[in-house]
C-alpha positions in Angstrom: 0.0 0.0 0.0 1.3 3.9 -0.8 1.8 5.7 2.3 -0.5 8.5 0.5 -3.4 5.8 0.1 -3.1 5.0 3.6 -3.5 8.6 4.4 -5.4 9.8 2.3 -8.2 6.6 3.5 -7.6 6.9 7.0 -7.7 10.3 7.8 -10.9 10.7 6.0 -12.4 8.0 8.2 -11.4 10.0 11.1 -13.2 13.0 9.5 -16.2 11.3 10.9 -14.8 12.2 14.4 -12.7 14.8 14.3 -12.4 18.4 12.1 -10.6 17.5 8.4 -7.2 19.2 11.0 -7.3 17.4 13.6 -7.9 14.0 11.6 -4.9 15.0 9.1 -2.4 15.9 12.3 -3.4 12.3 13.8 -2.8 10.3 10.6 0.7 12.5 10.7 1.5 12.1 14.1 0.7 8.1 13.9 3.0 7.7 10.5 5.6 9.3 12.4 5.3 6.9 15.2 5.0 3.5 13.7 7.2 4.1 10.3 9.4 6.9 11.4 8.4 8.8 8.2 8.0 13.1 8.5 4.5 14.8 7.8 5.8 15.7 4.2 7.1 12.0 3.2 4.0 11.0 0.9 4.4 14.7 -1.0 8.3 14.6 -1.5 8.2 10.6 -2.3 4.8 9.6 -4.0 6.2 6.4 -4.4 6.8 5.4 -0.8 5.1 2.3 0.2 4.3 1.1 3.5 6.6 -2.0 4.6 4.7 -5.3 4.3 5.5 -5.8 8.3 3.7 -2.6 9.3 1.0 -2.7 7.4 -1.1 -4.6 10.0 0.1 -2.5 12.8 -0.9 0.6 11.3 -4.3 -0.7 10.5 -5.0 -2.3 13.6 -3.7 1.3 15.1 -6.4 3.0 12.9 -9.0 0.5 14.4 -8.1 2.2 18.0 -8.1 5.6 16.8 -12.0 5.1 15.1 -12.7 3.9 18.6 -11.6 7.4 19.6 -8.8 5.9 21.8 -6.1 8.4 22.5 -3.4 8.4 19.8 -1.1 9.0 22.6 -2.3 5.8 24.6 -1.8 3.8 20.9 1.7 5.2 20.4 2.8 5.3 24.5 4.7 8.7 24.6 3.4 12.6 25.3 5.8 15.0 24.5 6.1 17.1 28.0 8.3 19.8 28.7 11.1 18.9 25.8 10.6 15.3 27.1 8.7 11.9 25.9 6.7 10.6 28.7 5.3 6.9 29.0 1.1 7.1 29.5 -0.9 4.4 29.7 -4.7 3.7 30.3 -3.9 4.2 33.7 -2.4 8.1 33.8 -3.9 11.2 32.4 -2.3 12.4 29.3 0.1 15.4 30.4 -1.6 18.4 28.5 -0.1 21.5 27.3 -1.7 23.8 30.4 -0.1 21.8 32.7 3.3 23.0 31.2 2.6 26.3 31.7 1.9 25.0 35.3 5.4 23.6 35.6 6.9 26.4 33.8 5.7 28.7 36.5 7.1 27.1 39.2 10.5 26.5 37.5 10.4 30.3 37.4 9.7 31.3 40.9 11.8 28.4 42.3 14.6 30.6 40.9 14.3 33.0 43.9 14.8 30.3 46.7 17.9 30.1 47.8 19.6 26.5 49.4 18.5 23.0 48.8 14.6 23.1 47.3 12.2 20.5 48.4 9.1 20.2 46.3 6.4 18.1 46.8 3.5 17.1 43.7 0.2 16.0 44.8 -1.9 13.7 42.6 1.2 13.0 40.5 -0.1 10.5 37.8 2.1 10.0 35.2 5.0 11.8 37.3 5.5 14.3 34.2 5.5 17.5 36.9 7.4 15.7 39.3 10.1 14.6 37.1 10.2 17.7 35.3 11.1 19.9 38.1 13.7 17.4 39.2 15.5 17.4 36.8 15.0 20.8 35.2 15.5 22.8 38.9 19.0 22.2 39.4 19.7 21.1 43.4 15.6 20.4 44.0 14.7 17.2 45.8 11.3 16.2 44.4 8.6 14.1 46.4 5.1 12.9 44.6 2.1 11.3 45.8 -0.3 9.1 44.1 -3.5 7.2 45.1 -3.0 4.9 42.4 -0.2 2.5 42.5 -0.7 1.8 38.5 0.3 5.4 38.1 2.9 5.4 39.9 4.3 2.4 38.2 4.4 4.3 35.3 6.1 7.3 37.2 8.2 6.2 38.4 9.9 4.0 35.3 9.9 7.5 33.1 13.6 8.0 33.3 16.7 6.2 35.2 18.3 9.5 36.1 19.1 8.8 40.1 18.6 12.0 40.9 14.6 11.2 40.0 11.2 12.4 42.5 10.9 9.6 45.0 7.7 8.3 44.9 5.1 7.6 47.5 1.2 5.9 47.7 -0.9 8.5 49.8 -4.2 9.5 49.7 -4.4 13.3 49.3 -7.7 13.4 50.7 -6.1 11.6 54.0 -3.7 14.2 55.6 -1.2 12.5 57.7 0.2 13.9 60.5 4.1 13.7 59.2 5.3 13.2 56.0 9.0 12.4 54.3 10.8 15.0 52.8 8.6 18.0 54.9 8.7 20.4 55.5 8.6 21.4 51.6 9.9 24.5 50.2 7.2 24.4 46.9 3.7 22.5 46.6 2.2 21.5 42.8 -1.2 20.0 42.1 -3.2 19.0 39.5 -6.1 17.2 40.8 -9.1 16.1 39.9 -11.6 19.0 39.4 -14.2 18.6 36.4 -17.7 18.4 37.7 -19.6 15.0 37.1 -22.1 18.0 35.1 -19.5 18.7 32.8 -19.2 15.7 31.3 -21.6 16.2 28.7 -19.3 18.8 26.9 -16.7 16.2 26.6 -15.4 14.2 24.0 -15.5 10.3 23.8 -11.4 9.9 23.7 -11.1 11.6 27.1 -14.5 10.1 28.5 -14.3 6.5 27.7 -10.1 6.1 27.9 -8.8 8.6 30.3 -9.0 7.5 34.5 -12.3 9.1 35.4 -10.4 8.9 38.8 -8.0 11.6 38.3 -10.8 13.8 36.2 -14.0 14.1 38.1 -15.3 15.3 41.3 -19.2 15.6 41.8 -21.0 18.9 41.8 -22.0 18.8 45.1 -18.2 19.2 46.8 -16.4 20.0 43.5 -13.5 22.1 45.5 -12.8 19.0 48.2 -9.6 18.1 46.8 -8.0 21.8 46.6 -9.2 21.6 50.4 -7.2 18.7 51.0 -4.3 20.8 49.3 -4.2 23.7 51.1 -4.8 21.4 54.1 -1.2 19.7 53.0 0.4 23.3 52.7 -0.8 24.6 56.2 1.2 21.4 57.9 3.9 20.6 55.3 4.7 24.0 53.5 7.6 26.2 55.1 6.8 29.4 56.3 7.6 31.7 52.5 7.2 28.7 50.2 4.7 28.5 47.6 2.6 26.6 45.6 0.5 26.1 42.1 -2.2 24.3 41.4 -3.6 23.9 38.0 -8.4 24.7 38.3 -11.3 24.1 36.8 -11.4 27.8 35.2 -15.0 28.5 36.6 -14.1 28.0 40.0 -11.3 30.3 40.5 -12.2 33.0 43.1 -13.9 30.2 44.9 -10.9 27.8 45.1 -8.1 30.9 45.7 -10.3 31.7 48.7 -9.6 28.4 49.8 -5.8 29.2 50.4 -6.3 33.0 51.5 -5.5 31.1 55.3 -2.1 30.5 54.6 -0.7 33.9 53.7 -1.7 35.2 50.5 -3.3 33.6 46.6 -3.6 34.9 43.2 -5.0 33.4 40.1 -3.1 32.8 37.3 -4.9 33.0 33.2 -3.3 30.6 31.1 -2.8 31.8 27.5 -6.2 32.1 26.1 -6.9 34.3 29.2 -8.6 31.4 31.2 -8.4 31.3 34.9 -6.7 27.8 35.0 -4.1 28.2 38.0 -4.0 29.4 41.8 -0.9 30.4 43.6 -0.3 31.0 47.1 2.5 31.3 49.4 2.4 30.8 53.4 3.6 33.7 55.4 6.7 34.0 57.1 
């Protein structure tokens, strides 16, 4: 089979679940995933073939996709931060917000003098964790899952010994100590999309992603950014911060929650939304 029949086939199947440019970029993304090939190949050679021994693979690759399974969870790997991440069924898949999330806190850990401690609750795939551990030079990282087939796959991301150490916890369960407190920077990106939202979402996140680290019901849609600041009143220093990534229409509501502490803003991402809260305990 061409590589241009097989694209030019496949991603007008898609079209049946995605726009014509989303259904293109997926057929694009997947070539380059399973045959190694650029966006452009089929243009610059019209001749090029698929190899016999992939023909199958892609195919049965396309069958996931028409299922509206995650391309990511097909191929394995979400690009994060400069890096390629592992995701399975069993971790969100790291999102482009969430870098802005991490970039953030890279940038304000910049003023903190000394050896950093930084805790990540509700780590999933480990993507913060590991990024600010090995992209903050000196910080020692510690992240917390509820899910023990998340952490597996955080904690086999990379081999660098330097890595977060990861740790089974219940965020909703505050203990009364914790290894590595007290903590000199807190991250989160829980679960926060109302079980009423679900109706404006699409089948590839509904029906693949962990409803476990997505929803929260309407009636107590903020109990997990309670557990947070909860976390930060015993484990933060006095002077650290931390960021936690919102649902963007509860943002006054959920910075109110960690006005105790010291002091909280809201942060827009880049299409203006209000999709973070900082706050930092007093001294």
């Amino acid at each position: 089979m061409l590589l241009s029949q097989f694209i030019r086939e496949s991603t007008s199947a898609l079209e049946a679940l995605y726009p014509p440019q989303e259904a293109r970029s997926l057929v694009a993304r997947l070539d380059e995933a399973l045959l190694g090939v650029s966006s452009y190949a089929h243009i610059t050679e019209p001749s090029l073939s698929v190899p016999p021994d992939k023909e199958q693979e892609l195919q049965e690759a396309l069958g996931r996709l028409l299922a509206s399974e995650p391309l990511q969870y097909i191929t394995g790997r979400q690009e994060f931060c400069g890096r390629q991440f592992r995701v399975s069924p069993a971790v969100l898949i790291p999102r482009p917000e969430t870098e802005q999330l991490v970039t953030e806190t890279l940038s304000r850990a910049g003023a903190l003098s000394g050896g950093i401690r930084a805790l990540d609750l509700c780590t999933g795939s480990g993507c913060i964790a590991w990024t600010l551990a090995l992209d903050c030079p000196g910080c020692e990282v510690t992240a917390v899952d509820i899910s023990e087939e998340a952490l597996e796959v955080a904690r086999g991301q990379f081999s660098e010994a330097h890595g977060p150490r990861f740790i089974r916890a219940d965020v909703l369960d505050i203990p009364e100590t914790f290894p590595g407190a007290p903590f000199d920077i807190i991250v989160a990106n829980p679960p926060y999309i109302r079980e009423s939202e679900k109706a404006a979402m699409h089948r590839n996140v509904l029906e693949h992603e962990p409803g476990i680290a997505l929803f929260v019901p309407d009636s107590d849609p903020l109990l997990f950014y309670r557990a947070v600041a909860l976390w930060a009143a015993r484990f933060l220093r006095p002077g650290g911060f931390g960021i936690v990534e919102i649902n963007e229409n509860l943002g006054k509501e959920t910075a109110a929650l960690f006005e105790g502490l010291g002091k909280s803003g809201i942060i827009r991402d880049f299409f203006s939304r209000e999709r973070f809260v900082s706050f930092q305990k007093a001294l």
